[in-house]
mmCIF file of the N, C-alpha and C atoms, coordinates in Angstrom:
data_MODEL
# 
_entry.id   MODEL 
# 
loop_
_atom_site.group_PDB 
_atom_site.id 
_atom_site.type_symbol 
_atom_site.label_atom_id 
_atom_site.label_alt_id 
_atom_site.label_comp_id 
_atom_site.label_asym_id 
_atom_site.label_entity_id 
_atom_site.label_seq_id 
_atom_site.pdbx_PDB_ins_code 
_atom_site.Cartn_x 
_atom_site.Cartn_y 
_atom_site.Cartn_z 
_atom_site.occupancy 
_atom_site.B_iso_or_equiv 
_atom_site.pdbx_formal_charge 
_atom_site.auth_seq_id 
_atom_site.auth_comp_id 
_atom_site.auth_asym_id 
_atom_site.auth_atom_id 
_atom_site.pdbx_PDB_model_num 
ATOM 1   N N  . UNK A 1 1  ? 143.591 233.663 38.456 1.00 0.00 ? 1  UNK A N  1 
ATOM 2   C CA . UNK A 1 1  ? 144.544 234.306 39.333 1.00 0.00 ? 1  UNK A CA 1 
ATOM 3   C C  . UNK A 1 1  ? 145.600 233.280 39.707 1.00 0.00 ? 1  UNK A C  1 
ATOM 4   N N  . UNK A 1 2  ? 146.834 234.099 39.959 1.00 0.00 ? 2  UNK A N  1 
ATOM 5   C CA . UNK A 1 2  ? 147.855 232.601 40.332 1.00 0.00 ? 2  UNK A CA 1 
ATOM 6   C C  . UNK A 1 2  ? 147.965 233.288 41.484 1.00 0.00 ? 2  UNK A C  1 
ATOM 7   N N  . UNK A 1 3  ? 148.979 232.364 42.451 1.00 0.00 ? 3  UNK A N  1 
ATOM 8   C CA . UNK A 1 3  ? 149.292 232.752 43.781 1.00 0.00 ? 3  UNK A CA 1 
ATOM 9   C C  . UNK A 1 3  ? 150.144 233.791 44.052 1.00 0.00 ? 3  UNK A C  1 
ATOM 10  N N  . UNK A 1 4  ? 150.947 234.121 44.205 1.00 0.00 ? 4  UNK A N  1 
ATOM 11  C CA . UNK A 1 4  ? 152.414 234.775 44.811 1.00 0.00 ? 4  UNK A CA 1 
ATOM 12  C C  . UNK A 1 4  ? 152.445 235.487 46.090 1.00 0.00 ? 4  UNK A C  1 
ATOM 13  N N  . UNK A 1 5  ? 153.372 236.166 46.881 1.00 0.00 ? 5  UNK A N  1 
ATOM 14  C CA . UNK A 1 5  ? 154.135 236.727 47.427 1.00 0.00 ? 5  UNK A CA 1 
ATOM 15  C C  . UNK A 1 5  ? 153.955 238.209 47.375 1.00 0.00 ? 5  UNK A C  1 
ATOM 16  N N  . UNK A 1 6  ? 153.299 239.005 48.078 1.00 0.00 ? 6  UNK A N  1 
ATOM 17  C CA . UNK A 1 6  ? 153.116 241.006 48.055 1.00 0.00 ? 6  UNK A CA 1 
ATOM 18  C C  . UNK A 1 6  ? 153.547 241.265 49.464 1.00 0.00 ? 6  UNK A C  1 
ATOM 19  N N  . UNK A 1 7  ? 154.153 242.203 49.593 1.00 0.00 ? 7  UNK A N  1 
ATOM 20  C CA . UNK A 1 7  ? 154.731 242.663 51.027 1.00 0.00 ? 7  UNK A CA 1 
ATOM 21  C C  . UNK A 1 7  ? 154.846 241.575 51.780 1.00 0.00 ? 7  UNK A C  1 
ATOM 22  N N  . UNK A 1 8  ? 155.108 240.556 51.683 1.00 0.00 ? 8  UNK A N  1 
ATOM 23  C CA . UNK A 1 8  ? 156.026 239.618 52.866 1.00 0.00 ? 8  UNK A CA 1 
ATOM 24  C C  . UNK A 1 8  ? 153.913 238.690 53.311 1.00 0.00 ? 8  UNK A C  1 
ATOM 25  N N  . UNK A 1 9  ? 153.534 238.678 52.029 1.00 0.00 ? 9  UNK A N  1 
ATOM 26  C CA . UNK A 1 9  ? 152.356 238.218 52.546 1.00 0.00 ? 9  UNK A CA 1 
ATOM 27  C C  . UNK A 1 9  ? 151.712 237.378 51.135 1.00 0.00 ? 9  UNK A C  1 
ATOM 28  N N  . UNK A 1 10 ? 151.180 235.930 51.548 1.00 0.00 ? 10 UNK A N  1 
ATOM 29  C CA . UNK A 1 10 ? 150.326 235.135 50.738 1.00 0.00 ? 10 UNK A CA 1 
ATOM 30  C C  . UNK A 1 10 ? 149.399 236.114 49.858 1.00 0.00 ? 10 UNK A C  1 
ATOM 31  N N  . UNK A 1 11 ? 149.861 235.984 48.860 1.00 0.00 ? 11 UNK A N  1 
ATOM 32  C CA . UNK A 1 11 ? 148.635 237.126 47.897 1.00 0.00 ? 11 UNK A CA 1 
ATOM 33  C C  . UNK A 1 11 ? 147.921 236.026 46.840 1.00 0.00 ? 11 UNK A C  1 
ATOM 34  N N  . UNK A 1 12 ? 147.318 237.062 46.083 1.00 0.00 ? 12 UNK A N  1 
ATOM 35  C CA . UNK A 1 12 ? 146.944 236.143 44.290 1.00 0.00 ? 12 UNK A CA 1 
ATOM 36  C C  . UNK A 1 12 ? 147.091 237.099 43.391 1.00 0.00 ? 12 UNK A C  1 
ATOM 37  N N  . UNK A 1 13 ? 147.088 236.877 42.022 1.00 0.00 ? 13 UNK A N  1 
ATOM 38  C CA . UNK A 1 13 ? 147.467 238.229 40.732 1.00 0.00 ? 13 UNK A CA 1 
ATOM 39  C C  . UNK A 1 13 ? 146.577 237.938 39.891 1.00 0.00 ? 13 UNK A C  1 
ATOM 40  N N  . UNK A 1 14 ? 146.110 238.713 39.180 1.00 0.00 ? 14 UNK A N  1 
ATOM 41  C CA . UNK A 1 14 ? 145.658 238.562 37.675 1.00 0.00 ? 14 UNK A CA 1 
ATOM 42  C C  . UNK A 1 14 ? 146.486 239.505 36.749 1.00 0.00 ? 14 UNK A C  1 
ATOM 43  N N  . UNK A 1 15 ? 147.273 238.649 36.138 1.00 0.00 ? 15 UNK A N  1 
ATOM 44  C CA . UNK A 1 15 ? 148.109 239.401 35.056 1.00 0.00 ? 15 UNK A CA 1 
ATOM 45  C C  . UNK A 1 15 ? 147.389 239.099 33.675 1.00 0.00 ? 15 UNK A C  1 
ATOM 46  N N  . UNK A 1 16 ? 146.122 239.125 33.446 1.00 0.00 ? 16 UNK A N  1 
ATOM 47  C CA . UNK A 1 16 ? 144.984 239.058 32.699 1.00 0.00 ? 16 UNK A CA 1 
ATOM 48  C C  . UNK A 1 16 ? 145.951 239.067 30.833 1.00 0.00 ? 16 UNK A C  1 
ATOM 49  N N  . UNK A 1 17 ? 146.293 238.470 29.973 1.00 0.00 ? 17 UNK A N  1 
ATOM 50  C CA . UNK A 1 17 ? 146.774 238.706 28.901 1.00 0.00 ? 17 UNK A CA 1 
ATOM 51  C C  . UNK A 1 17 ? 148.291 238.946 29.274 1.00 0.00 ? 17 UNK A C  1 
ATOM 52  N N  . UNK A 1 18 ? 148.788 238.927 30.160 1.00 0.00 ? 18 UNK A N  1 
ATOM 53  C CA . UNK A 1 18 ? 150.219 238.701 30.511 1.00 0.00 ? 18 UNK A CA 1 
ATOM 54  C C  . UNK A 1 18 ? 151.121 237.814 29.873 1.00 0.00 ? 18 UNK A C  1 
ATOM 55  N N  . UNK A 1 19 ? 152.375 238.352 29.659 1.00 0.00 ? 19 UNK A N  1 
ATOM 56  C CA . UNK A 1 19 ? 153.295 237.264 28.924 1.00 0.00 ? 19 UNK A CA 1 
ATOM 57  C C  . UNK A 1 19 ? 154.870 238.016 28.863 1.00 0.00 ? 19 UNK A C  1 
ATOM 58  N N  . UNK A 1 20 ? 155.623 237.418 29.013 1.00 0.00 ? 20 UNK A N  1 
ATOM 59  C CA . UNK A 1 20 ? 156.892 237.890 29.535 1.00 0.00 ? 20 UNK A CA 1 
ATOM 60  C C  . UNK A 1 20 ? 157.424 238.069 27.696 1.00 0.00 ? 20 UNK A C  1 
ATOM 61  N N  . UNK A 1 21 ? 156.483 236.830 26.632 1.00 0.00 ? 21 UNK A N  1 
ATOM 62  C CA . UNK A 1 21 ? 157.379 236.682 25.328 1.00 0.00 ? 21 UNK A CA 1 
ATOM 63  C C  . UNK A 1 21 ? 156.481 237.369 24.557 1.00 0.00 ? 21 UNK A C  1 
ATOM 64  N N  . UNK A 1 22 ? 155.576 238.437 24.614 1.00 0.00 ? 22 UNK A N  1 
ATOM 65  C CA . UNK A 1 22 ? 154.766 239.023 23.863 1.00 0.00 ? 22 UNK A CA 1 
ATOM 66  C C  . UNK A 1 22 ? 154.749 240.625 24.457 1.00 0.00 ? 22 UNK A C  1 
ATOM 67  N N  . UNK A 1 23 ? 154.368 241.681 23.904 1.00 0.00 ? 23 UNK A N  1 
ATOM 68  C CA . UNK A 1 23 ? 154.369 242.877 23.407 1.00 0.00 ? 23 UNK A CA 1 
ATOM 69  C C  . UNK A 1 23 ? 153.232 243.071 24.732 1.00 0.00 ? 23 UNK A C  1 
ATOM 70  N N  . UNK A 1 24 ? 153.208 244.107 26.024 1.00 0.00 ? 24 UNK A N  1 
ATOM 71  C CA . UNK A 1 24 ? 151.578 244.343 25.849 1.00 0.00 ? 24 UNK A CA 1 
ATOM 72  C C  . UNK A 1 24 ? 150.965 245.067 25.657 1.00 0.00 ? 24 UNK A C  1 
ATOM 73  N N  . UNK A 1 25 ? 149.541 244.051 25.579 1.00 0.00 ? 25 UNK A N  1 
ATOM 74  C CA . UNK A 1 25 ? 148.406 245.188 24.740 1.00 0.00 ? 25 UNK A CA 1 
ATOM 75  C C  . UNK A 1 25 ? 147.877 246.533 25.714 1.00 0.00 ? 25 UNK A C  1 
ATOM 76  N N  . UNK A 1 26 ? 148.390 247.629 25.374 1.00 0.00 ? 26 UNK A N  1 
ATOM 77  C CA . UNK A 1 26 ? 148.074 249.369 26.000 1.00 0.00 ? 26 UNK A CA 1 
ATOM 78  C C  . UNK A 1 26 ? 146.774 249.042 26.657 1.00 0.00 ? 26 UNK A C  1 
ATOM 79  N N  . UNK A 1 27 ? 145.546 248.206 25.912 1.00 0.00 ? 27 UNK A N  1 
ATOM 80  C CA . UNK A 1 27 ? 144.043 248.177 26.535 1.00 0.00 ? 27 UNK A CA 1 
ATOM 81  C C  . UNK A 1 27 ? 143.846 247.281 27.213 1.00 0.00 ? 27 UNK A C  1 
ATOM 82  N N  . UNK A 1 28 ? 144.968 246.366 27.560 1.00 0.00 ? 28 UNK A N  1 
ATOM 83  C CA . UNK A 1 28 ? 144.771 245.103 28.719 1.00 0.00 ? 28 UNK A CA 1 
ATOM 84  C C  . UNK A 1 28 ? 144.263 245.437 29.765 1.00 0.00 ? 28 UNK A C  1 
ATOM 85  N N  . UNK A 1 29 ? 143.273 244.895 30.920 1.00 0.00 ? 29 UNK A N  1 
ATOM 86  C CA . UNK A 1 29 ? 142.845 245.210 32.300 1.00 0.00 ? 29 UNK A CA 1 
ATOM 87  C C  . UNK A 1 29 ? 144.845 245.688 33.093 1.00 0.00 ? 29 UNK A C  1 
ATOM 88  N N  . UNK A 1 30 ? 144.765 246.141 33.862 1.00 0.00 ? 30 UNK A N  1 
ATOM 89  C CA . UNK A 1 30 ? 145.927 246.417 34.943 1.00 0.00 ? 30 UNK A CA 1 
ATOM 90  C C  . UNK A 1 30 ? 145.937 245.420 35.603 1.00 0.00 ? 30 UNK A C  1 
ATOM 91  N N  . UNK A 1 31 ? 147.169 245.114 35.708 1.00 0.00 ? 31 UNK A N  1 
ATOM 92  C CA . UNK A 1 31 ? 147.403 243.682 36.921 1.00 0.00 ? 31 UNK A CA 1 
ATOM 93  C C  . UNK A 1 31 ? 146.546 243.963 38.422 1.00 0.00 ? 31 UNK A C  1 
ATOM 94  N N  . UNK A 1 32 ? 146.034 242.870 38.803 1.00 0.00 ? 32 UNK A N  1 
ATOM 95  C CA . UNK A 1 32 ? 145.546 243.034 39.945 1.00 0.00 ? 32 UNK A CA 1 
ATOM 96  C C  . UNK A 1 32 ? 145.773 242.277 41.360 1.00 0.00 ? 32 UNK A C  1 
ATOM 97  N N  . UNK A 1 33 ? 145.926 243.077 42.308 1.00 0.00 ? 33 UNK A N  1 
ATOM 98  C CA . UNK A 1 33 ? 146.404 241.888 43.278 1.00 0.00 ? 33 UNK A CA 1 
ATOM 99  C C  . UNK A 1 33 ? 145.235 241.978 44.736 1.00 0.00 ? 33 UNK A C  1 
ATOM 100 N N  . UNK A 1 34 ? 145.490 240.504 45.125 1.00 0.00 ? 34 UNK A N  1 
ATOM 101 C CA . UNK A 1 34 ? 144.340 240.764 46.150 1.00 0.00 ? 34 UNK A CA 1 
ATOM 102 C C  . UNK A 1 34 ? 145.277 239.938 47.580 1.00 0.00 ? 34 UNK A C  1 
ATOM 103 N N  . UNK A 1 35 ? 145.319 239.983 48.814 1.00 0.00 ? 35 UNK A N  1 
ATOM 104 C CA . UNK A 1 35 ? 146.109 239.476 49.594 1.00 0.00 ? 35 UNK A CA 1 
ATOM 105 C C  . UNK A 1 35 ? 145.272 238.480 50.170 1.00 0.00 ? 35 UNK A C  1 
ATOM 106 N N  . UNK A 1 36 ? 145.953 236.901 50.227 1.00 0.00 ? 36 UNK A N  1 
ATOM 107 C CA . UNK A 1 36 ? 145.134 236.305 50.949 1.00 0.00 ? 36 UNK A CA 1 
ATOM 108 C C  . UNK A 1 36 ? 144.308 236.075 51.802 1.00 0.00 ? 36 UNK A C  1 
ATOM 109 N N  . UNK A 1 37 ? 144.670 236.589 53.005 1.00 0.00 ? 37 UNK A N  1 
ATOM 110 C CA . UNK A 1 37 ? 143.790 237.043 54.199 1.00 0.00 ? 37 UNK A CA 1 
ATOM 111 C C  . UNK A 1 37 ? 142.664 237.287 54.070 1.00 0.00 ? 37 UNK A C  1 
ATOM 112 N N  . UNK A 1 38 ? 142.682 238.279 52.737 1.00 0.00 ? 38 UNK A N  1 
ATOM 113 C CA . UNK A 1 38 ? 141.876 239.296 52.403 1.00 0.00 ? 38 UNK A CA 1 
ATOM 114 C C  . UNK A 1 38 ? 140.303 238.276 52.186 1.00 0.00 ? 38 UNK A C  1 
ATOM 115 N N  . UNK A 1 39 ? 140.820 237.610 51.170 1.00 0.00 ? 39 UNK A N  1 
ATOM 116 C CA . UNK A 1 39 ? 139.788 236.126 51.188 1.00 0.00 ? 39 UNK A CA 1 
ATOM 117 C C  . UNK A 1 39 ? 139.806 235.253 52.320 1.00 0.00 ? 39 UNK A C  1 
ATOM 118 N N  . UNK A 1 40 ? 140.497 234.475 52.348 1.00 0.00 ? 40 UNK A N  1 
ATOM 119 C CA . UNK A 1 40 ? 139.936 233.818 53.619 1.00 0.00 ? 40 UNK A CA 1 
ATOM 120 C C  . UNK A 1 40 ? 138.899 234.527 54.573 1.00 0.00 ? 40 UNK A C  1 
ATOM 121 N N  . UNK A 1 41 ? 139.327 235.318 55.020 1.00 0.00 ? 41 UNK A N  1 
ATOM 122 C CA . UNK A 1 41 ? 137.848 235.859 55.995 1.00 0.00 ? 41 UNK A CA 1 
ATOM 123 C C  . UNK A 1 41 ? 136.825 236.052 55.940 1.00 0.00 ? 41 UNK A C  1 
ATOM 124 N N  . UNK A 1 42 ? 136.544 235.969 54.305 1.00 0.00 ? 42 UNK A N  1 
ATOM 125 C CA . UNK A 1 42 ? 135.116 235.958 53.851 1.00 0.00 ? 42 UNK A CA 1 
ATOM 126 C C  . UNK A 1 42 ? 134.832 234.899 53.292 1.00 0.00 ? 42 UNK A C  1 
ATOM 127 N N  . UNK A 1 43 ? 135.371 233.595 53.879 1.00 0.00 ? 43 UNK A N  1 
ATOM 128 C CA . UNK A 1 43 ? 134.997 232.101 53.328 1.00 0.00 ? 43 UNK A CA 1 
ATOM 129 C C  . UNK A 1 43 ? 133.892 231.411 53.572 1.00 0.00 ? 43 UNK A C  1 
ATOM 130 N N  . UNK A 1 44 ? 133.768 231.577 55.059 1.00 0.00 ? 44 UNK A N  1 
ATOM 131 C CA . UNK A 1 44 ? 132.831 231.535 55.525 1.00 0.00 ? 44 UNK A CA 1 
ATOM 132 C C  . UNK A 1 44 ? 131.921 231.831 55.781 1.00 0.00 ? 44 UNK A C  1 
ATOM 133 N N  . UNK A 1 45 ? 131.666 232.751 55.609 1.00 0.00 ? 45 UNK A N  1 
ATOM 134 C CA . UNK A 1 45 ? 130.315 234.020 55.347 1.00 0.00 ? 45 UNK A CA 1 
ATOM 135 C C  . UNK A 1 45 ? 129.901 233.534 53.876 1.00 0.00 ? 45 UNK A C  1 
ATOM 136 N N  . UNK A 1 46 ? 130.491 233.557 53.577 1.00 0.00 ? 46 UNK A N  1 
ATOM 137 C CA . UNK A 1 46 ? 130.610 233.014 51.442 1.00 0.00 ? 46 UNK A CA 1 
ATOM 138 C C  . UNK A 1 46 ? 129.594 231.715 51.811 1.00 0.00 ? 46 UNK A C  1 
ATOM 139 N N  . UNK A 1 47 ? 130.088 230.467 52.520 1.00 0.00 ? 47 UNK A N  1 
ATOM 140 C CA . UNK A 1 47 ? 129.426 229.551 52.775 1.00 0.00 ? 47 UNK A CA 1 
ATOM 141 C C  . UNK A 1 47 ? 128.482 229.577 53.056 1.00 0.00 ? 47 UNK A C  1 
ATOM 142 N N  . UNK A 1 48 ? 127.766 230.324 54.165 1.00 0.00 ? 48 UNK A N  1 
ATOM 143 C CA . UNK A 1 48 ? 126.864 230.311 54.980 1.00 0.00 ? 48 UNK A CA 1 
ATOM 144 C C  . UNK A 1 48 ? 125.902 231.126 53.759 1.00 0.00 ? 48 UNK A C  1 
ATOM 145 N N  . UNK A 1 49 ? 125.966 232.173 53.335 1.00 0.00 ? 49 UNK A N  1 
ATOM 146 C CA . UNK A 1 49 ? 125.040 232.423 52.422 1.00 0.00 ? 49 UNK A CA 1 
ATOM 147 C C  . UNK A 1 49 ? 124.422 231.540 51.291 1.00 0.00 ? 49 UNK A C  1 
ATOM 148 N N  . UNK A 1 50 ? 125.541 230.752 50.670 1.00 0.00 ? 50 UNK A N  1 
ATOM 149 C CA . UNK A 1 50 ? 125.157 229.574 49.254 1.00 0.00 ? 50 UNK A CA 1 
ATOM 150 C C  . UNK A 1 50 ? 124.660 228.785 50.351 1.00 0.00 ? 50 UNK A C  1 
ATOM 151 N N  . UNK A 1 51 ? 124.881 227.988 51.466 1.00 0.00 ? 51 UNK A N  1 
ATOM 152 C CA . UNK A 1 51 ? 124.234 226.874 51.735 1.00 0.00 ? 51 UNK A CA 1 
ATOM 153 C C  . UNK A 1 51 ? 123.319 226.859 52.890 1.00 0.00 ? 51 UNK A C  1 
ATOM 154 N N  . UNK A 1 52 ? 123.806 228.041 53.997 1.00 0.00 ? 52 UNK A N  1 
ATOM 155 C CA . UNK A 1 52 ? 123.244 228.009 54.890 1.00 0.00 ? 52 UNK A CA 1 
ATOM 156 C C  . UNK A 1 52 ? 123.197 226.772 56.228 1.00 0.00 ? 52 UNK A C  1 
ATOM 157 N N  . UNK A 1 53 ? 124.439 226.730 56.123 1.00 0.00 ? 53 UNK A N  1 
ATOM 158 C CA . UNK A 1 53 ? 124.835 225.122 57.364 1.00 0.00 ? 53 UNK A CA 1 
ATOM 159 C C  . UNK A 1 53 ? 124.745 225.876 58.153 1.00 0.00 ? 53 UNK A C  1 
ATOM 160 N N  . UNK A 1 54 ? 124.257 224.706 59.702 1.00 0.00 ? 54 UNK A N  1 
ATOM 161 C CA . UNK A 1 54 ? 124.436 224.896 61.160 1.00 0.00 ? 54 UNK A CA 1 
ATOM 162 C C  . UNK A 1 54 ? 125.009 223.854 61.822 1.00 0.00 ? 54 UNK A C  1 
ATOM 163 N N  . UNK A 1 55 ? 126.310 224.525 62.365 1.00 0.00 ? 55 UNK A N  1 
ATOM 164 C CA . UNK A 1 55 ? 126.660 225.506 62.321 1.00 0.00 ? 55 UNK A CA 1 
ATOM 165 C C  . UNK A 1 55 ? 127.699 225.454 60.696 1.00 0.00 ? 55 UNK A C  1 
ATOM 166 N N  . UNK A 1 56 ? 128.085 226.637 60.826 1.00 0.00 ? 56 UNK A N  1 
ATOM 167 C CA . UNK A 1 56 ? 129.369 226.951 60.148 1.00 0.00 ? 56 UNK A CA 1 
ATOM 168 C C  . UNK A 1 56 ? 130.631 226.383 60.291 1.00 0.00 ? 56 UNK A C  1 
ATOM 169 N N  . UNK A 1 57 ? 131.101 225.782 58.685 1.00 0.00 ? 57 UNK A N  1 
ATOM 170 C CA . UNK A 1 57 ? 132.302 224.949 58.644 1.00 0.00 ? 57 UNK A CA 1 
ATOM 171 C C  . UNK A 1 57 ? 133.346 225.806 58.872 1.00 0.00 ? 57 UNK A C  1 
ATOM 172 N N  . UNK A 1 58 ? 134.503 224.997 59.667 1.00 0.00 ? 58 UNK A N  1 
ATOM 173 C CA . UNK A 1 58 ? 135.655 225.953 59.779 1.00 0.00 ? 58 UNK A CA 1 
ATOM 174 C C  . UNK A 1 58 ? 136.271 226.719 58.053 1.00 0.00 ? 58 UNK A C  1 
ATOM 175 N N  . UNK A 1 59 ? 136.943 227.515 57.506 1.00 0.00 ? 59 UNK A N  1 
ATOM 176 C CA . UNK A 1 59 ? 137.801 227.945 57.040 1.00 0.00 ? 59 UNK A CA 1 
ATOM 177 C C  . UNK A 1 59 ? 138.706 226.610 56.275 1.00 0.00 ? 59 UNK A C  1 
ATOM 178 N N  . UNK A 1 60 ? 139.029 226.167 56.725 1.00 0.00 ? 60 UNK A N  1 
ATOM 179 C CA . UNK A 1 60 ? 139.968 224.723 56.171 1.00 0.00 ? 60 UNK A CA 1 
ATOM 180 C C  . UNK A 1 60 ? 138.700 223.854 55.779 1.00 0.00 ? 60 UNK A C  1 
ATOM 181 N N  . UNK A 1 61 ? 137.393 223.636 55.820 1.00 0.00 ? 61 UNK A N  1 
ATOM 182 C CA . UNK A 1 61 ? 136.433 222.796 55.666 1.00 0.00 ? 61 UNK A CA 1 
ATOM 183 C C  . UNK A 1 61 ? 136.496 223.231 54.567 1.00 0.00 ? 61 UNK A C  1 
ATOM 184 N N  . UNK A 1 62 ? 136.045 224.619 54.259 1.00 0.00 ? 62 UNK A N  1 
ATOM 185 C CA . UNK A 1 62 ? 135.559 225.026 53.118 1.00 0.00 ? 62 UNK A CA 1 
ATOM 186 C C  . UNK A 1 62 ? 136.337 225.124 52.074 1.00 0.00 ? 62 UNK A C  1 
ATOM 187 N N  . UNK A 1 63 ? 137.471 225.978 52.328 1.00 0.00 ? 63 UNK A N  1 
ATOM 188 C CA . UNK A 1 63 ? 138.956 225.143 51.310 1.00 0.00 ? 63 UNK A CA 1 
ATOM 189 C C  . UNK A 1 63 ? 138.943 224.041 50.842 1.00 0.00 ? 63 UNK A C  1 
ATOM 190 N N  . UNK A 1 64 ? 138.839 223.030 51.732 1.00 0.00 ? 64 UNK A N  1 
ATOM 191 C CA . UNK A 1 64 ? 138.775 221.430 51.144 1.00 0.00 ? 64 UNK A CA 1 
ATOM 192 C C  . UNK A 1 64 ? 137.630 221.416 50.137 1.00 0.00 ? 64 UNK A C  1 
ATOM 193 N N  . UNK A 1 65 ? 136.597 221.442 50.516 1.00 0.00 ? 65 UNK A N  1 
ATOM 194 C CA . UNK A 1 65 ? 135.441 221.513 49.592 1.00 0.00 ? 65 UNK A CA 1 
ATOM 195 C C  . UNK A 1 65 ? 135.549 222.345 48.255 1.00 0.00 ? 65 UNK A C  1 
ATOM 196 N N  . UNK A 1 66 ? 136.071 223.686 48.368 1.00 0.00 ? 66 UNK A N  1 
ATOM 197 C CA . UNK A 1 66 ? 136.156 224.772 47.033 1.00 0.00 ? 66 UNK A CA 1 
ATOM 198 C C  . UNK A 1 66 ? 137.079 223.410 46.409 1.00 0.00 ? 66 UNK A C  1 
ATOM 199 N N  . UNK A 1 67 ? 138.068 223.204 46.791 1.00 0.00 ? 67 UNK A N  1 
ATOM 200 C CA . UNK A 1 67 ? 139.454 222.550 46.001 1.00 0.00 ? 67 UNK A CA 1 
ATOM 201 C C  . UNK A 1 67 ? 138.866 220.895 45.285 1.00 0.00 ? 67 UNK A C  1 
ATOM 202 N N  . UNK A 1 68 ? 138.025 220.192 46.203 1.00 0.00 ? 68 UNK A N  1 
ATOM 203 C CA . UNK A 1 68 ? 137.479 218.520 45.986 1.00 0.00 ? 68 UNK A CA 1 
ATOM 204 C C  . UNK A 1 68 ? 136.009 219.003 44.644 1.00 0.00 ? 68 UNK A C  1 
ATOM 205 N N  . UNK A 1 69 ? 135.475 220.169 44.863 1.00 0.00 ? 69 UNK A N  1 
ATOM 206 C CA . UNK A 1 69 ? 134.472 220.652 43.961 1.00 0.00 ? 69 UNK A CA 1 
ATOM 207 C C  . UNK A 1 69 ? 135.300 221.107 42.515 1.00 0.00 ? 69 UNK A C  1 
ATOM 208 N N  . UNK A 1 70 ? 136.235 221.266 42.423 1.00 0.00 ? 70 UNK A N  1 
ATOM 209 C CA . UNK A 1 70 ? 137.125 222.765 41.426 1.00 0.00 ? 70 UNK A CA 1 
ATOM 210 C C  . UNK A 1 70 ? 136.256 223.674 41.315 1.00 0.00 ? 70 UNK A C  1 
ATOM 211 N N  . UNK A 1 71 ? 135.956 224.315 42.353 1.00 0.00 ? 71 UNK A N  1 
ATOM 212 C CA . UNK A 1 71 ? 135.315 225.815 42.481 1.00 0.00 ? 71 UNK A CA 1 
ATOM 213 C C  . UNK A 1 71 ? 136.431 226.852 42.013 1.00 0.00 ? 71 UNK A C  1 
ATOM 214 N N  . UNK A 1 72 ? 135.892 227.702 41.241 1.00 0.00 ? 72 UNK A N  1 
ATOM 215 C CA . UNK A 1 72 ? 136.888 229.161 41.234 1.00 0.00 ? 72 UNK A CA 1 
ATOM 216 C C  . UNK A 1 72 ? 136.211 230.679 41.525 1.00 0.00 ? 72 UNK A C  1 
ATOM 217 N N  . UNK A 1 73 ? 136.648 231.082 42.597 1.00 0.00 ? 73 UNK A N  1 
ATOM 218 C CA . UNK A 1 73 ? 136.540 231.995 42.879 1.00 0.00 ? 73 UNK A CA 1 
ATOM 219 C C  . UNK A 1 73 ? 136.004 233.336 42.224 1.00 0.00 ? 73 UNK A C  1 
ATOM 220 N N  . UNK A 1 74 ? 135.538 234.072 42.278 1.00 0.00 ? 74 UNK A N  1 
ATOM 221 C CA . UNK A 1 74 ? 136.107 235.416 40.866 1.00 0.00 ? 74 UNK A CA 1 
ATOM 222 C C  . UNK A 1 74 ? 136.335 237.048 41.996 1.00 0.00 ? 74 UNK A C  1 
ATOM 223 N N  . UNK A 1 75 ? 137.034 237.579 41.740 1.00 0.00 ? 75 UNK A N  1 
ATOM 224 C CA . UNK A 1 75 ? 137.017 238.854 42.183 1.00 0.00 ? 75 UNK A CA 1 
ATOM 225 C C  . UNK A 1 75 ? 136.493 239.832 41.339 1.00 0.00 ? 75 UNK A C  1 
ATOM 226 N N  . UNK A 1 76 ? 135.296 240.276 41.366 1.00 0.00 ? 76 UNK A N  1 
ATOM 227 C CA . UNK A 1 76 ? 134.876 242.124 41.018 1.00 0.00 ? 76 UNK A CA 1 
ATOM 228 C C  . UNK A 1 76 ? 136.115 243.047 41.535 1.00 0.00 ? 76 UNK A C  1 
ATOM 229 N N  . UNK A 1 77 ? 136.658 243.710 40.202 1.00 0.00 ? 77 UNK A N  1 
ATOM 230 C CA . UNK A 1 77 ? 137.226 244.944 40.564 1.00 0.00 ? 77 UNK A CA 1 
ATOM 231 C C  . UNK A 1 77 ? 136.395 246.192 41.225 1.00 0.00 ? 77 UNK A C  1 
ATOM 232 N N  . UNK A 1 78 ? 135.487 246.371 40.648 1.00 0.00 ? 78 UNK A N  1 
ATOM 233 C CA . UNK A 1 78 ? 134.752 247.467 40.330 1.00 0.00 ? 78 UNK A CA 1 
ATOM 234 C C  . UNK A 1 78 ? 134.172 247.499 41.569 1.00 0.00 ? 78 UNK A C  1 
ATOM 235 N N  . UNK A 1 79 ? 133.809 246.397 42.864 1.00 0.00 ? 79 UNK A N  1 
ATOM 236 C CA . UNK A 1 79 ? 132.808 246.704 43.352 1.00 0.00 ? 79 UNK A CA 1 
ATOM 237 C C  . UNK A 1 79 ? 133.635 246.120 44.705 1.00 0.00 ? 79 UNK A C  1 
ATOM 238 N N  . UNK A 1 80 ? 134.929 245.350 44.478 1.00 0.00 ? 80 UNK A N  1 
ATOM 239 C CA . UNK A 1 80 ? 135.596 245.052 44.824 1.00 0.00 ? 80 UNK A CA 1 
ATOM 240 C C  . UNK A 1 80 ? 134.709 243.937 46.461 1.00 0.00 ? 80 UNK A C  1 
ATOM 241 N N  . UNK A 1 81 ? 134.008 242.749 45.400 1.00 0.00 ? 81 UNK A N  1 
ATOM 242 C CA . UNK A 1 81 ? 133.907 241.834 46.568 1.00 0.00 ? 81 UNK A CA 1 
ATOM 243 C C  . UNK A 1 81 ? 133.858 240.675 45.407 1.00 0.00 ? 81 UNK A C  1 
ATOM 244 N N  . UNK A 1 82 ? 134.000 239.864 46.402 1.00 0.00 ? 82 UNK A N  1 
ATOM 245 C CA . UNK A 1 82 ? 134.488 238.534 45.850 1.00 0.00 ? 82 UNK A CA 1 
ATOM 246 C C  . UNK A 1 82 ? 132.941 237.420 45.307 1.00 0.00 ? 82 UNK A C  1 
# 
């Protein structure tokens, strides 16, 4: 997913097989967008389940850590949780 900009708000995209210099393919997934917020609020809950700290790291803790680890995220369409 890359970052961008949706209604005046921090989002992310998957333009999955996307390309501005190629044809696209009719059976590609549909672009998908998810709004930041949307994640962040479940960062921490995210945490607390894989590790189970007491207490719970702020939001910016865990950022640092996903980013110093190269963690990547994944979004389920289908079931739509992260």
């Amino acid at each position: 997913m890359e970052s961008c900009w949706a209604n005046n708000r921090a989002a992310y995209r998957c333009r999955h097989g996307h390309t501005s210099a190629a044809k696209t393919d009719p059976d590609r997934p549909k672009n998908l967008y998810i709004r930041e917020d949307s994640v962040l609020r479940h960062l921490k809950s995210l945490w607390v389940r894989l590790f189970e700290p007491e207490p719970a790291p702020s939001t910016a803790e865990v950022v640092n850590h996903l980013r110093a680890q190269e963690i990547t995220l994944t979004y389920d369409r289908q079931s739509r949780t992260l």
